[in-house]
Every structure is written in structure tokens, then in C-alpha cells.
N, C-alpha and C positions, 0 to 999 in steps of 0.2 A: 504494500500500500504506500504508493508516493503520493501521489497527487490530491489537492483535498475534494476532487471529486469524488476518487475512489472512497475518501475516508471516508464521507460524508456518506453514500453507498453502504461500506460497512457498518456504520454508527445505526444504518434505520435496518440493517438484521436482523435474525432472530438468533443468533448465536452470541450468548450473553459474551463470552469471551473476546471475542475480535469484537462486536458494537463496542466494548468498556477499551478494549488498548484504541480502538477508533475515534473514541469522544475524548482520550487521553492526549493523543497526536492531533486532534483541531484543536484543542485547548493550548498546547504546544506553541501549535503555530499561528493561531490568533495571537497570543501572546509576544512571539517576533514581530508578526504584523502591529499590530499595537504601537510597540516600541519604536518601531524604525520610523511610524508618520510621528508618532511623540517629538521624535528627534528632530525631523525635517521638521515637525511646524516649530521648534522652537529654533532651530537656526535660522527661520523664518522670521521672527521675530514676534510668534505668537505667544499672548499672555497664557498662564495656567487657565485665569479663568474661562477663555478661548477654546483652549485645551479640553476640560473639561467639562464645558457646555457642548462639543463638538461629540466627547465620550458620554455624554448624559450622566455626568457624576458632579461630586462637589470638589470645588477648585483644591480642596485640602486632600482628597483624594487623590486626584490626579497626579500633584505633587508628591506628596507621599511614595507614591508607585513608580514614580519616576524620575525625581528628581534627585537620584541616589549616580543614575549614571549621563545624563545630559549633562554636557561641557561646554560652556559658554568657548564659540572658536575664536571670540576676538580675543580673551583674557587668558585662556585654558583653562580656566577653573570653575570652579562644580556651581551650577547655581541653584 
């Protein structure tokens, strides 16, 4: 299973086993996805709160989950 079509495929199975590693690997890689527009919009110059209306969560959320590895690239430090 690579692609998340496939996953997505397996995940609506009836074999407990591969639907559960299935919904483990979208969770996965939603999770990369997540990250990487995280990052883009803040090199972007979007705010948390931006961020987090865009993710339907609270601006303290979003930071929270993310703000551990975004790096400001004009200064290199963590914001």
C-alpha cells in the first residue's frame, strides 16, 4: 500500500487488520501533509491565527503542534 488511494481503499475493508495499519498510514501522512503547508504558509508570512483558522482549530493549537519545528528563514530561529 503506497498511495493514499490505495490506503484509503484499504481503510473502508472489512479486514480489521490492514483497514487499522490503513487509517495508521493516512494519519501518517496527513500528518507530513499538514506540516509541510504549516511551513510554507509561515514562510509565507502567515499568522498562527491564519494558520489555524485555515486548520479549523485555535491559534494556540496550531502553534503548539507546530511551532516546535518552523524556522523563521530570515533569522534561523525557532518562532
Amino acid at each position: 500500500m503506497n498511495s493514499a488511494t490505495e490506503l484509503a481503499e484499504a481503510a473502508g475493508g472489512h479486514d480489521p487488520a490492514t483497514g487499522l495499519a490503513a487509517v495508521a498510514a493516512l494519519r501518517r501522512l496527513l500528518e507530513e501533509l499538514e506540516a509541510s503547508h504549516v511551513d510554507d504558509a509561515r514562510a509565507q508570512g502567515w499568522s498562527w491565527e491564519a494558520i489555524a483558522a485555515a486548520l479549523g482549530v485555535k491559534r494556540q493549537t496550531a502553534h503548539r503542534k507546530h511551532a516546535h519545528r518552523v524556522i523563521d528563514r530570515t533569522t534561523g530561529s525557532r518562532q
